[in-house]
C-alpha positions in Angstrom: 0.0 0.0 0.0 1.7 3.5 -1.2 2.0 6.1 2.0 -1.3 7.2 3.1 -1.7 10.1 6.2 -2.3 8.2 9.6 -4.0 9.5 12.1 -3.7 8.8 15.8 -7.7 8.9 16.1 -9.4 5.7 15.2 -12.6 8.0 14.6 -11.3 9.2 11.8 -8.7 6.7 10.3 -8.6 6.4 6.4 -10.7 3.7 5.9 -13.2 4.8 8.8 -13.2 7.6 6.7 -13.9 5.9 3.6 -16.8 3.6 5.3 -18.4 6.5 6.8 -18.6 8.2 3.4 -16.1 11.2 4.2 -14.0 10.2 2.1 -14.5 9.0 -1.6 -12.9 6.4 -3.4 -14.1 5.4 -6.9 -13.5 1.9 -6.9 -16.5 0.3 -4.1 -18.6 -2.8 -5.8 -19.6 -4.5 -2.7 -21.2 -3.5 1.0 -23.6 -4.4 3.2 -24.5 -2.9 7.0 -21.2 -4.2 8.0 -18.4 -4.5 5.5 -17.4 -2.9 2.0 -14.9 -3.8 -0.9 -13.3 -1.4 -3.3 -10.8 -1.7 -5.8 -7.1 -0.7 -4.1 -6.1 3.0 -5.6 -3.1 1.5 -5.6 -2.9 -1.8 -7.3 -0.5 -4.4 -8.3 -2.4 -6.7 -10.4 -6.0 -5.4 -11.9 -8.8 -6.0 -9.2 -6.8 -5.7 -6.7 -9.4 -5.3 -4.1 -10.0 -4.3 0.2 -12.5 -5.6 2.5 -13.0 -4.0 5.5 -15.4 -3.8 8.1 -17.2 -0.5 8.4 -17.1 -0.4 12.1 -12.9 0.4 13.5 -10.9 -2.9 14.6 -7.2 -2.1 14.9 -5.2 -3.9 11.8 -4.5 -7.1 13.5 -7.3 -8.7 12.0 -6.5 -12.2 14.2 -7.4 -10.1 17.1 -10.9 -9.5 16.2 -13.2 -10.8 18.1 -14.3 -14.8 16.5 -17.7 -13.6 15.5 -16.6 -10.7 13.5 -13.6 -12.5 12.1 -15.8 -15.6 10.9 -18.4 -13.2 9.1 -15.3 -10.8 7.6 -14.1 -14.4 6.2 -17.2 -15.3 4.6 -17.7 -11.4 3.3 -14.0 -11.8 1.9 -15.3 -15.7 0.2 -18.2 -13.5 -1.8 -16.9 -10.5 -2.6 -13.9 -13.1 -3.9 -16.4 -15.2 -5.7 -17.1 -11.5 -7.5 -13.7 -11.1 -8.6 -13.5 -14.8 -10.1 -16.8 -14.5 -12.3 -15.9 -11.3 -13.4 -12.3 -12.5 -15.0 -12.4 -15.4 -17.4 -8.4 -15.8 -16.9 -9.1 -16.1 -12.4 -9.4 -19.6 -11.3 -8.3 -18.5 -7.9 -8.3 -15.3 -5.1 -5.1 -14.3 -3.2 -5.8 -13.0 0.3 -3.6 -10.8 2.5 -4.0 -9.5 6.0 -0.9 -8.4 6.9 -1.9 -4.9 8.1 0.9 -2.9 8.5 -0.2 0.3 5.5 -3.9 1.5 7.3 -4.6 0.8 11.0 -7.9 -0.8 10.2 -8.6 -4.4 9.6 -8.8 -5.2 6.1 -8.7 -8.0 3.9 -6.5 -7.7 0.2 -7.8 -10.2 -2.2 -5.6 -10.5 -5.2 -6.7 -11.8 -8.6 -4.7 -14.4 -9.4 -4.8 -13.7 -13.3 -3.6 -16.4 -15.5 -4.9 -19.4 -13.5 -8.1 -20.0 -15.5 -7.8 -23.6 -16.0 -8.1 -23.4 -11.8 -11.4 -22.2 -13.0 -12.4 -25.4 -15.3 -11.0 -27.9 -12.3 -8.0 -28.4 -13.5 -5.3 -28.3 -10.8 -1.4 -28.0 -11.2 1.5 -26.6 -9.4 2.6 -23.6 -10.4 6.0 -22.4 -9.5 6.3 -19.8 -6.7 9.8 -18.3 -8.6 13.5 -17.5 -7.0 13.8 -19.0 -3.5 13.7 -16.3 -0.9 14.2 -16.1 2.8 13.4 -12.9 4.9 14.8 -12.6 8.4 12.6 -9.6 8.7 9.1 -8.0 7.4 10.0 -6.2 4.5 6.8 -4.5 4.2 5.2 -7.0 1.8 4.6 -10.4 2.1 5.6 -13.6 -0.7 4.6 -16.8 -0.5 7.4 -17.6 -2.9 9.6 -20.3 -1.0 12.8 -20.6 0.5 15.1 -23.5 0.6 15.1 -26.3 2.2 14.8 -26.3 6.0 16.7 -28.8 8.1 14.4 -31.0 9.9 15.8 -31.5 12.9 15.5 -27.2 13.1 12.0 -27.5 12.4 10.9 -30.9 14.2 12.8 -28.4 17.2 10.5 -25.3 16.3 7.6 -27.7 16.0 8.3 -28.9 20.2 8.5 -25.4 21.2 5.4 -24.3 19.6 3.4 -27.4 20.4 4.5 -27.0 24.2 3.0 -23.2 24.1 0.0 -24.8 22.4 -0.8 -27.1 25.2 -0.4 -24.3 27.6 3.4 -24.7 28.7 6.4 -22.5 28.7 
């Protein structure tokens, strides 16, 4: 997302300000009482698209409360299910919800243009590119993949995280 103005008030954060109609965007196709979609002013890919919820939750979107996160899911599957009919050459929807550009929970569903035969059932790999790593958040996220981990590293990782699971330390 290019550099928008923040502001420390959630009343009247960029896409608070967009729900509540203050400010304009030219690209909404969906809403209902509780969510919209537009098209992102700033796009990588055409139909590059944001959900949000019209009521402020902080950009976390994992942190919503379940009942609002299980209906912006579903919102996100039809407003998704737009994007697909509407481009022959979409057999499948990216979704993003990083939330690091707007301090406002949103959803970014990509178009995945050129996967049409998704479309018509027929599934294939497809490559995700040059293997990358990132020690850090760069600001964008890839699901491109990295090399080879070493198993004992992540049958490690896996301990630690399934001992926090089950409540430990």
């Amino acid at each position: 997302m290019t550099d928008h103005p923040q502001k420390e008030n959630n009343d009247s954060c960029l896409f608070c300000d967009i729900a509540a109609g203050r400010l304009t965007t030219p690209g909404i196709f969906w809403e209902d009482n509780d969510f919209m979609a537009f098209l992102a002013i700033d796009p990588n890919t055409e139909g590059f698209s944001c959900v949000i919820p019209k009521k402020h939750y902080d950009s976390d979107v994992l942190a919503m409360p379940d009942e609002v996160l299980c209906r912006f899911m579903v919102v996100a599957k039809q407003v998704a299910q737009i994007l697909k009919n509407y481009y022959a050459d979409v057999g499948r929807i990216g979704v993003i919800m990083e939330g690091t550009g707007v301090n406002h929970a949103h959803l970014k569903l990509i178009p995945m243009h050129g996967t049409e035969d998704l479309k018509r059932g027929e599934w294939h790999p497809y490559s995700s590119g040059p293997v990358q790593w990132f020690s850090t958040y760069e600001g964008w996220l890839s699901s491109a993949s990295g090399s080879l981990a070493d198993p004992q590293q992540l049958k490690e990782l896996a301990s630690k995280l399934k001992a926090l699971s089950l409540g430990g330390k």
